[in-house]
SEKOLNU-260105 format. One line per 8 residues: number of its first residue (from 0); their letters; for each residue x, y, z of C-alpha. Coordinates in steps of 0.5 Angstrom, whole numbers. Example, Ala and Ser with C-alpha at 12.3 -4.5 7.8 and 13.67 -1.06 7.14 Angstrom:
! SEKOLNU-260105
0) as) 25,-9,16; 27,-2,14
This chain:
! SEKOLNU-260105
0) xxxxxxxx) 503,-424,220; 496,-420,223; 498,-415,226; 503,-412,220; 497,-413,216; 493,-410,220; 497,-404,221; 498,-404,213
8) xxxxxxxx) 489,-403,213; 490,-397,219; 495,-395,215; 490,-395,209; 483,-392,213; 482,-385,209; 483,-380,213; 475,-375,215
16) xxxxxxxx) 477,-368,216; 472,-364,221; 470,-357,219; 471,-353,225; 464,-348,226; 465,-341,225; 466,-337,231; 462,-332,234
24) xxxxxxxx) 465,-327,239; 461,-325,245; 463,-320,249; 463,-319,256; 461,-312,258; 460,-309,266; 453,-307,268; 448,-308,274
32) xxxxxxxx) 447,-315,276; 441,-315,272; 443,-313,266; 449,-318,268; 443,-324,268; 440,-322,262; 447,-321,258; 448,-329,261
40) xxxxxxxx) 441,-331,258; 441,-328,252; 449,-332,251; 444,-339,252; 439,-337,248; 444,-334,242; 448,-342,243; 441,-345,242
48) xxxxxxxx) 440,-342,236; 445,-341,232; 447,-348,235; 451,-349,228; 456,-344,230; 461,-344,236; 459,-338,241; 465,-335,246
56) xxxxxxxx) 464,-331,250; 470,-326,252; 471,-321,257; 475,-314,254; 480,-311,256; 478,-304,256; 476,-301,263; 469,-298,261
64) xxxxxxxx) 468,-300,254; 461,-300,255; 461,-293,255; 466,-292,250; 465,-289,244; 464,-293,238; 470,-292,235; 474,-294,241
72) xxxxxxxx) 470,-300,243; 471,-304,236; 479,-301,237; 479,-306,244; 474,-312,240; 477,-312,233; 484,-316,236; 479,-320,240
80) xxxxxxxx) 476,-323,233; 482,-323,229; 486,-329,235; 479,-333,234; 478,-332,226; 471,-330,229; 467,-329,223; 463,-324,228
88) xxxxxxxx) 463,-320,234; 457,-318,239; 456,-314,246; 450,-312,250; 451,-304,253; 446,-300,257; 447,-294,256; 441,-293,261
96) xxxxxxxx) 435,-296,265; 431,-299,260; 435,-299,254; 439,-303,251; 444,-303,245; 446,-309,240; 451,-309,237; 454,-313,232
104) xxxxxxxx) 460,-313,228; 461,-318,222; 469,-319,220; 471,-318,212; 465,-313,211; 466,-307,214; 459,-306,216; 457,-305,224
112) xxxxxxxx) 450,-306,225; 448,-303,232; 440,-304,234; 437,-300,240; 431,-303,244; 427,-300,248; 425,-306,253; 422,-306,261
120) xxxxxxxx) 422,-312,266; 416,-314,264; 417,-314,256; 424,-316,257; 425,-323,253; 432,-325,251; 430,-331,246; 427,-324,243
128) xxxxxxxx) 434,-321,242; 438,-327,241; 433,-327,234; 435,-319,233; 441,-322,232; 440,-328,228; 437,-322,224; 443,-317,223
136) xxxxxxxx) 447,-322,223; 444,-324,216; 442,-317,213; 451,-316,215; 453,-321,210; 446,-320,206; 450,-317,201; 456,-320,200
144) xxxxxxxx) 457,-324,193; 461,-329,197; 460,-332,203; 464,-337,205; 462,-340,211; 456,-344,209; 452,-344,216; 453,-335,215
152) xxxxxxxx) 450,-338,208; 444,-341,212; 443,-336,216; 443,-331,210; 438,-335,207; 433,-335,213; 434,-327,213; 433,-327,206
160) xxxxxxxx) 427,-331,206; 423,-328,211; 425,-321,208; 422,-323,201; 415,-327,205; 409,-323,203; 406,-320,210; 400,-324,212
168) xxxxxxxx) 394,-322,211; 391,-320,217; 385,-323,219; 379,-320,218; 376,-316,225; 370,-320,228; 365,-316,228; 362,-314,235
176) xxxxxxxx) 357,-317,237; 350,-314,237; 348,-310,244; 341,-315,247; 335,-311,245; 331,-307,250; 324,-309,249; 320,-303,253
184) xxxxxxxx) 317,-297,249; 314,-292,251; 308,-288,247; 305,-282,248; 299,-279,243; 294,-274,242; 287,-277,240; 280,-275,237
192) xxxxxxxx) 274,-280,238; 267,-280,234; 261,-284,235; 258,-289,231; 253,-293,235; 247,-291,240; 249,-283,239; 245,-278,243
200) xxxxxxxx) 247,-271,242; 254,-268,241; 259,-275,240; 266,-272,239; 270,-272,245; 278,-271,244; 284,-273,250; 291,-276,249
208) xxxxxxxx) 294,-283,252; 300,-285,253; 302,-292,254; 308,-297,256; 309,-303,251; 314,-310,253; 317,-314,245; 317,-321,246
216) xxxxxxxx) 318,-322,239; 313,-320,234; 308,-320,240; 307,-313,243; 303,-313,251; 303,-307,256; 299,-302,259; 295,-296,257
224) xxxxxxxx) 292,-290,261; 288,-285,257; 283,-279,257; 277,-275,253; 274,-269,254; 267,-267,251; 262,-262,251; 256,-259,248
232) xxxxxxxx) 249,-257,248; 243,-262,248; 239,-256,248; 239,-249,248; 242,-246,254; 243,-253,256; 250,-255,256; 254,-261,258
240) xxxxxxxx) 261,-263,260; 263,-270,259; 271,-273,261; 273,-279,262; 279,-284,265; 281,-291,261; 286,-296,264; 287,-302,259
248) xxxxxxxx) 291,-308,258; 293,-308,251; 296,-314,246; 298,-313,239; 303,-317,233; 308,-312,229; 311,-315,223; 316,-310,219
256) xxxxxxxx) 314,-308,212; 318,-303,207; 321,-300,214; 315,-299,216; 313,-302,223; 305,-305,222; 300,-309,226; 293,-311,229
264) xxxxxxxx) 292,-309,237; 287,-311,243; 286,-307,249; 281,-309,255; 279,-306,261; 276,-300,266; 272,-293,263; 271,-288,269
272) xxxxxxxx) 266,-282,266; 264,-276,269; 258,-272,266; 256,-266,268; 249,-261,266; 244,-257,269; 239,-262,266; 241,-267,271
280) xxxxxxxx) 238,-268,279; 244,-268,281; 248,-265,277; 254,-269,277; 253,-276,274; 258,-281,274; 259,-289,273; 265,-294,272
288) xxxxxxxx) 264,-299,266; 267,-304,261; 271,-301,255; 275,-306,251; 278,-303,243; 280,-307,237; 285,-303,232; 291,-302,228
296) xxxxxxxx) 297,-299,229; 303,-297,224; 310,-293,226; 315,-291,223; 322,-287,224; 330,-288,225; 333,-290,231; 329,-290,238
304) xxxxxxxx) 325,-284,237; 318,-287,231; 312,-283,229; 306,-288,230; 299,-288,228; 293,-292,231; 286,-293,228; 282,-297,232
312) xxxxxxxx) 274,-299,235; 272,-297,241; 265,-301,245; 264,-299,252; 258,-301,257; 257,-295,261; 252,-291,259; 251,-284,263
320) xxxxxxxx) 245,-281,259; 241,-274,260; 233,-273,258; 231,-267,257; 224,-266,258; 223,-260,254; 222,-263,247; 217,-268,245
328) xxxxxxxx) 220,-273,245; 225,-272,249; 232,-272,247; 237,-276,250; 244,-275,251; 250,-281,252; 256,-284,252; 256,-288,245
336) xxxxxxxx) 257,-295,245; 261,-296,239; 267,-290,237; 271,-290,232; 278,-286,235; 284,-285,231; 291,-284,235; 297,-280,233
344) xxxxxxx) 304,-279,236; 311,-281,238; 314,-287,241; 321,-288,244; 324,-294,243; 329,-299,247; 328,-296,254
């Protein structure tokens, strides 16, 4: 009794009908061994992603159908896809080293899609060309009013979406970064100096200077080798000749303010002075003293290259005097102790 029973119940069971997978055509073509070794990658690669459809790989029998015409090729396919109800068919062809063709033909459209790409050893990447397919295969069907196999439908749908998608935004480019500053600057600069302090005689002198500055911030240090030249009578027929030689350290602050460049500057070191007259025994003089300045200094320009003016205060020890025992009192001749010396010139920045 159990066992008609149970067969009745067999009997009963509803039957589960499996849809088969479309079929995708893959044709074999001949080639070099390498172009062989992509054609079997790119086979793998192409079951991976379409892993909803059966991929066949065929051979075809034509002799050098990679080098037949188009038409000829889908004369010797066309039989191949309609045995396997294939909903499409494939193959790869080299027309030449570097090159290859894709090929695509979608059964029921009439459409035949082929891709030229351009590809290296290095570049060559078959996963790439499998997602071409995957890429034709929807733009085939794309426009087809009724797609019956629902996995083309899928892939259909993918192309779709991805041909609609808003391109991304591309990230705004970084800017470079900024070039590391070049803290040295070099200064050239003619100057006029006038005595205030102690003056004896024609105090007007002129030279130039020119000076070589390191930035630590808004701190400013350096070098400064500088040099005037004066000459006047102390009576008549008695002309005098003065020149000197200066080397200073030197430290200042510079702030920026409405583009212009501004601040307070020291300098401490040596004055070497010659004095020469025929009032004197003998007749050339010279000594070596302290000089030491306190000033301001402003600059202004674009790029490396700034126009800078510098008005400062100069106290010296050094003092070369003359007498000249005709006049009553006699009438000395000097070096001032504090001048004032106003300096203009240009600067080159970043060196």
């Amino acid at each position: 009794m159990m066992l008609p029973l149970a067969l009745a119940v067999a009997g009963a069971a509803p039957q589960v009908a499996v849809a088969a997978p479309p079929v995708l055509v893959m044709v074999q073509t001949e080639g070099p061994p390498s172009f062989m070794a992509t054609q079997a990658r790119f086979r793998d690669e192409l079951a991976l992603l379409l892993d909803r459809f059966m991929v066949m790989s065929t051979p075809v029998d034509a002799p050098g159908f990679a080098r037949l015409p188009l038409a000829e090729q889908l004369a010797a396919v066309l039989p191949i896809t309609a045995a396997n109800e294939a909903v499409a068919a494939v193959w790869l062809a080299q027309p030449m080293r570097g090159q290859l063709m894709l090929h695509l033909v979608a059964m029921g459209t009439g459409r035949t899609l082929v891709r030229t790409i351009e590809l290296d050893r290095r570049s060559r990447s078959e996963a790439a060309l499998a997602l071409m397919l995957r890429e034709l295969l929807g733009t085939a069907f794309l426009f087809e009013p009724q797609v019956v196999e629902p996995e083309v439908k899928r892939v259909v749908e993918e192309v779709r979406r991805e041909a609609l998608a808003p391109a991304p935004t591309p990230a705004p480019a970084a800017a470079p970064p900024p070039p590391p500053p070049r803290p040295w600057a070099l200064s050239l600069s003619g100057v006029v100096e006038a005595g205030l302090v102690e003056v004896h005689g024609p105090a007007t002198r002129y030279g130039g200077s020119a000076g070589l500055t390191r930035s630590v911030g808004p701190l400013r240090v350096g070098v400064e080798v500088g040099g005037a030249f004066q000459e006047g009578q102390v009576s008549p027929g008695v002309a005098v000749t003065a020149s000197s030689l200066q080397l200073l350290a030197t430290a200042g602050l510079r702030f920026e303010v409405a583009g212009l460049s501004l601040g307070p500057r020291l300098g401490l070191g040596t004055e070497l002075s010659w004095v020469a007259s025929a009032a004197t025994d003998p007749q050339r003089l010279r000594g070596l003293g302290v000089a030491g300045l306190a000033g301001f200094e402003a600059s202004a320009g674009r790029g490396p290259i700034a126009v800078q003016l510098r008005v400062e205060l100069w106290a010296r020890q050094f003092r070369a005097e003359i007498v000249d025992d005709a006049y009553a009192p006699p009438f000395t001749w000097a070096l001032p102790v504090v001048s004032v010396r106003a300096a203009f010139g240009v600067s080159w920045e970043g060196l």
